[in-house]
C-alpha positions as MATLAB code, in Angstrom:
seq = 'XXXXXXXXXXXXXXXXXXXXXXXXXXXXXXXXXXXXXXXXXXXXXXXXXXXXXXXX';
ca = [
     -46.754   32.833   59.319;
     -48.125   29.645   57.768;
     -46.365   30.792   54.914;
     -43.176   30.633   56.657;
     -43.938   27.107   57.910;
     -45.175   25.239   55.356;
     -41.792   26.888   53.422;
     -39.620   25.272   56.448;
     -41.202   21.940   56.372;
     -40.684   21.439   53.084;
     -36.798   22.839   53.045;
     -36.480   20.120   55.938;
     -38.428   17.640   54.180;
     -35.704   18.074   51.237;
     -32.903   17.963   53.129;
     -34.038   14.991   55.130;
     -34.914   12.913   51.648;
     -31.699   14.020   50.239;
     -29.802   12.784   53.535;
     -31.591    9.306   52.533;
     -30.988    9.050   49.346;
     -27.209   10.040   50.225;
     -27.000    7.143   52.656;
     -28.630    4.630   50.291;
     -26.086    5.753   47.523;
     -23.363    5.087   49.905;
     -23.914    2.004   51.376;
     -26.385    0.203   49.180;
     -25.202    0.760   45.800;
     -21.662   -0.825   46.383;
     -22.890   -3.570   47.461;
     -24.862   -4.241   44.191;
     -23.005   -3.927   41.615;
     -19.733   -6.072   42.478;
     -22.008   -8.863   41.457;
     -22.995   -7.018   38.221;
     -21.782   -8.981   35.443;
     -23.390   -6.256   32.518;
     -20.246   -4.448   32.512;
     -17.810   -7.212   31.681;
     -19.235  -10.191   29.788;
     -17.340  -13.374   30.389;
     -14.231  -11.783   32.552;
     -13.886  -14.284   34.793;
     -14.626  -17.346   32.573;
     -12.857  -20.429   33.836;
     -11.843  -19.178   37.075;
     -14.480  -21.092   38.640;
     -13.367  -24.109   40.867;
     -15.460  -26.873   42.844;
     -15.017  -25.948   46.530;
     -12.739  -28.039   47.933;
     -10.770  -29.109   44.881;
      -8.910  -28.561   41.800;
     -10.276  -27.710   38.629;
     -11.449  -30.910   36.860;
];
């Protein structure tokens, strides 16, 4: 019987961590890597403009 128990925990356990790690992936990770610049180096060069204003 504490065979069986210790087996159920730890199925739970698993499916609770992977449940977490699901959520995480969904709503942490897009969040990151818009403002990942590794991927594209220098794509939006010389879009930048002072707030307010035109480009000098």
């Amino acid at each position: 019987m504490v065979a069986t128990n210790a087996a159920v925990a730890l199925i739970l356990t698993t499916i609770v961590a992977l449940a977490l790690l699901t959520l995480a992936t969904v709503y942490y990770v897009p969040k990151v890597l818009p403002g990942n610049d590794e991927h594209g180096e220098g794509d939006d060069e010389g879009n930048e403009r002072p707030p307010g204003g035109h480009a000098a």
